[in-house]
C-alpha positions as CSV (number, residue, x, y, z in Angstrom):
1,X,-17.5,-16.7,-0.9
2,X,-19.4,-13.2,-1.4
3,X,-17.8,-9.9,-1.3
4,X,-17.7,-8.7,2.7
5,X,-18.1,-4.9,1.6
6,X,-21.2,-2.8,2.1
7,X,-24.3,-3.9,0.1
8,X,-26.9,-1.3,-1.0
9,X,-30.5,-3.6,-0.5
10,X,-33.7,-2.4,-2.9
11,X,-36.8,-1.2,-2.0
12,X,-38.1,-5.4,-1.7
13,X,-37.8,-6.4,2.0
14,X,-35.5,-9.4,2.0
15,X,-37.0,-12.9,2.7
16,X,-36.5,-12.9,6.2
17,X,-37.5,-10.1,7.3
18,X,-40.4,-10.0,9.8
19,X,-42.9,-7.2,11.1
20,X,-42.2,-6.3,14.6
21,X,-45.8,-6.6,14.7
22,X,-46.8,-3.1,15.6
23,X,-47.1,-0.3,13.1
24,X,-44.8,2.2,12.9
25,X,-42.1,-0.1,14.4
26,X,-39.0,-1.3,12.2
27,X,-38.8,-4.6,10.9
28,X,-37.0,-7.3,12.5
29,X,-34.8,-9.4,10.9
30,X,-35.5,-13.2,10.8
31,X,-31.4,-13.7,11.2
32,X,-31.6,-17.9,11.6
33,X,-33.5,-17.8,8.1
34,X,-30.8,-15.4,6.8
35,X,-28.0,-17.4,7.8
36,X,-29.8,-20.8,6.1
37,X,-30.2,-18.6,2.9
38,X,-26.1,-17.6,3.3
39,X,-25.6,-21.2,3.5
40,X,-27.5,-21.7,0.7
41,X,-25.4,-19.6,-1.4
42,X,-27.8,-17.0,-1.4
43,X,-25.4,-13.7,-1.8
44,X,-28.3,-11.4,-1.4
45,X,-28.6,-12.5,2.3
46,X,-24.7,-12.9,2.8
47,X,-24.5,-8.8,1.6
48,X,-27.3,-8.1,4.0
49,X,-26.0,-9.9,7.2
50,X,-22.4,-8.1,6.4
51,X,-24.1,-5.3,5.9
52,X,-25.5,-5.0,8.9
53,X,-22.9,-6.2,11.4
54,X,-19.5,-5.2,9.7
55,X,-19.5,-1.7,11.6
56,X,-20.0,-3.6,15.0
57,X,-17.1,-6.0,13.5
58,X,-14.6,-3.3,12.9
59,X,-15.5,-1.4,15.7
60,X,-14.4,-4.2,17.6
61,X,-11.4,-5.0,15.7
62,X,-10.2,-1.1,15.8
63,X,-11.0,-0.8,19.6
64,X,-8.4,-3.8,20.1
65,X,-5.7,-3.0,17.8
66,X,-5.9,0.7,17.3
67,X,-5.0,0.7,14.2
68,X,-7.2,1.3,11.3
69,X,-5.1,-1.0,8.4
70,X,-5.1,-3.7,11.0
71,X,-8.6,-3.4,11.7
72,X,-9.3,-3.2,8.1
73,X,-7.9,-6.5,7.7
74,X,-8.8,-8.6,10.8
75,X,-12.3,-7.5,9.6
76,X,-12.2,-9.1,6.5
77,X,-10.5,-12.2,8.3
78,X,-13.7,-12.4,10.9
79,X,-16.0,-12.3,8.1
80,X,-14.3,-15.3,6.5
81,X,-14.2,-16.9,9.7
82,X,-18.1,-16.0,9.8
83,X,-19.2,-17.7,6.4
84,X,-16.7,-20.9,7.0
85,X,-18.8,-21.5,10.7
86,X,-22.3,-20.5,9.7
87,X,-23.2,-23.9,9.9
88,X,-22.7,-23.9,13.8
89,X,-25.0,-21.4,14.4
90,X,-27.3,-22.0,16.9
91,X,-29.9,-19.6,17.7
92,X,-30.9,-21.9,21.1
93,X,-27.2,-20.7,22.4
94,X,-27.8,-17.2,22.0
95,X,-27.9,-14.4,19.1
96,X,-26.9,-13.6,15.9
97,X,-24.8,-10.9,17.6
98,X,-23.6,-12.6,20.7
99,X,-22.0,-15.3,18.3
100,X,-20.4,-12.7,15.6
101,X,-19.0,-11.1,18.7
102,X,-17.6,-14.1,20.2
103,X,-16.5,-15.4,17.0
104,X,-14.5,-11.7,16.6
105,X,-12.9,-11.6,19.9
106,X,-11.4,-15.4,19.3
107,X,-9.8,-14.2,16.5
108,X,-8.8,-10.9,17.8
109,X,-7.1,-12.6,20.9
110,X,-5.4,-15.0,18.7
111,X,-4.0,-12.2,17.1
112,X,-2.7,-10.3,20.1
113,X,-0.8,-13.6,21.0
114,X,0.4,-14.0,17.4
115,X,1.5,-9.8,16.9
116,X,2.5,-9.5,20.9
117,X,6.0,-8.6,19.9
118,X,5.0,-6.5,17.3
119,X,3.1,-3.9,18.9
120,X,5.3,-1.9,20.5
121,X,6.1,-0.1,17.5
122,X,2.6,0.3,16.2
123,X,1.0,3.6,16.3
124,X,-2.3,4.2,18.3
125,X,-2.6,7.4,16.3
126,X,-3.4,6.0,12.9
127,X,-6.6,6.3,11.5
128,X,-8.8,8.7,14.2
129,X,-10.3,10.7,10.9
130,X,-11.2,7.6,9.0
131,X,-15.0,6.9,10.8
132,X,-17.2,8.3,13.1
133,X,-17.3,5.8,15.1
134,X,-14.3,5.4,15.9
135,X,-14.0,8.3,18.4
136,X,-14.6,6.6,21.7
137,X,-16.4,9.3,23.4
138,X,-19.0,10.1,20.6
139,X,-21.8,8.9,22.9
140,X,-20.8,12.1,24.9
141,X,-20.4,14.5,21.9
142,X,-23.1,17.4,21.4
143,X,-25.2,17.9,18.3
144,X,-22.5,20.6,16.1
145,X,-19.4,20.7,18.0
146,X,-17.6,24.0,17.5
147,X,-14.0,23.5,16.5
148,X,-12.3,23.5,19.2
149,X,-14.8,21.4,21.1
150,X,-13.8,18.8,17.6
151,X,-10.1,19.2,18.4
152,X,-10.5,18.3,22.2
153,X,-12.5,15.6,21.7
154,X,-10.1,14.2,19.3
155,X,-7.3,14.7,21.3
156,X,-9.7,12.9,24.7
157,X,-10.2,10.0,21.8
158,X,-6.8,9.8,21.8
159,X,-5.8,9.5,25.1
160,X,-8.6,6.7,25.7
161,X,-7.5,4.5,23.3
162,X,-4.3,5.0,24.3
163,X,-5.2,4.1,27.8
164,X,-7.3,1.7,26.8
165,X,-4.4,-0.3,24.9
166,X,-2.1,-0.6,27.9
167,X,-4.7,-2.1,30.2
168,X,-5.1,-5.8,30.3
169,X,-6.7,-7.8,27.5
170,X,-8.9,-9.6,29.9
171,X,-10.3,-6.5,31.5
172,X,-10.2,-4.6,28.4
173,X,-12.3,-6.9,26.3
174,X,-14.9,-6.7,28.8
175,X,-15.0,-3.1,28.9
176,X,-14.6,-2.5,25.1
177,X,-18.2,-5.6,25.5
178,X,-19.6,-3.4,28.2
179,X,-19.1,0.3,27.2
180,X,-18.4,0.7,23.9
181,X,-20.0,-2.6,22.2
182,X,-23.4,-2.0,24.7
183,X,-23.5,-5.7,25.1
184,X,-25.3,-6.7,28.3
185,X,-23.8,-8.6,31.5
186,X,-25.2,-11.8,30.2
187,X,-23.9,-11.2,26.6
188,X,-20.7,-10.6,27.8
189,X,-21.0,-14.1,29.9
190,X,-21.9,-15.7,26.4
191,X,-19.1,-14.1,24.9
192,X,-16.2,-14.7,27.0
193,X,-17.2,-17.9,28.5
194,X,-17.1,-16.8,32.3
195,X,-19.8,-16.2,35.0
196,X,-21.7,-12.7,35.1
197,X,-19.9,-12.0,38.4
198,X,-16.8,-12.5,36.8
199,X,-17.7,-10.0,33.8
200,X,-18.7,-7.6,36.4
201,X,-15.4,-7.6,38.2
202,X,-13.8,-7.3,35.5
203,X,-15.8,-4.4,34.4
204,X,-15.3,-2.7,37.5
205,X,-11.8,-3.3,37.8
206,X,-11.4,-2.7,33.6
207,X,-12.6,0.8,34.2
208,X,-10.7,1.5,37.9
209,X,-8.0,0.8,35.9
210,X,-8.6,3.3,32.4
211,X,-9.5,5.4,35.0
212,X,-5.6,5.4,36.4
213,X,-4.6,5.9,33.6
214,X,-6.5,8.8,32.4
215,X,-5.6,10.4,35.5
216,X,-2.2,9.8,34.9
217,X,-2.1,11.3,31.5
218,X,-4.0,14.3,32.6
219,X,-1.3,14.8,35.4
220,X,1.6,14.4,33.0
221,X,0.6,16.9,30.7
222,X,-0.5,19.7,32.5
């Protein structure tokens, strides 16, 4: 199998990549000729498609386990997962995305049963300088934060994910889909295999309850 670590791609579009069809637009990427080129053996297309989806991979995996080493490696074992199941692909069922997302979050529940008496001694700490993207409330972060803006955000990052860890799988995996993955309502559906009213309960009650939480954390240490 290919390497599953970031690819640098030349100047050439890749084979499979198709014009939006209005100038000045970015090119789409034909992703159902990409993944017949994977399987295919074509390592080009493999590096591109990892490429491309391996921060939404880990972002996923970190958001779950809140730990960057773990996250590190579940990554890797998603990818593997990816390249053994490209074959079952099916763009008629739904997107490149909506299948690498479904295909993480199978694996990342496994895990959680798997690691369930494990975690009580892991830290949620670990890892908050390692990416960007990590920091759960960059959406909300101004252009230049001052330091001390930096260190309170940090320390807000903190207490999400720590809040977010303690609320339960089902509704966190719907909000981490919703609000930090931007998938849609009916992505989400694809994903999880429920009804959109379901994923928008447990949305709703996903966030009532990080809500809590929050509240309860900013109680305890003022």
């Amino acid at each position: 199998m290919p390497a599953t670590g970031h690819s640098q791609t030349g100047g050439t579009p890749l084979p499979g990549v198709r014009s939006a069809g209005v100038e000045g637009r970015p090119l789409e990427i034909d992703w159902s000729q990409i993944v017949r080129r994977c399987m295919d053996g074509d390592s080009g297309a493999w590096a591109e498609l990892v490429r491309t989806h391996h921060r939404r991979v880990f972002g996923l995996c970190y958001r779950f386990t809140g730990n960057t080493a773990d996250a590190e490696d579940l990554t890797q074992d998603v990818f593997l997962k990816i390249y053994s199941n490209l074959s079952t692909f099916d763009t008629a069922r739904g997107s490149l995305q909506v299948w690498i997302t479904t295909m993480t979050r199978n694996l990342l529940v496994d895990n959680f049963r798997r690691t369930r008496n494990q975690r009580a001694t892991s830290s949620l700490d670990e890892g908050w300088d390692a990416t960007e993207e990590l920091k759960p409330m960059d959406r909300l972060m101004s252009e230049g934060p001052s330091p001390h803006e930096r260190a309170a955000q940090k320390e807000l990052a903190k207490m999400v994910q720590g809040a977010l860890a303690r609320v339960s799988v089902e509704l966190r995996e719907a909000v981490i889909l919703r609000d930090l993955q931007d998938l849609d309502y009916k992505e989400i559906a694809q994903v999880l295999g429920i009804p959109e009213g379901t994923v928008k309960s447990r949305i709703s009650r996903g966030r009532a309850e990080l809500a809590r939480l929050l509240e309860r954390n900013r109680r305890e240490v003022m």
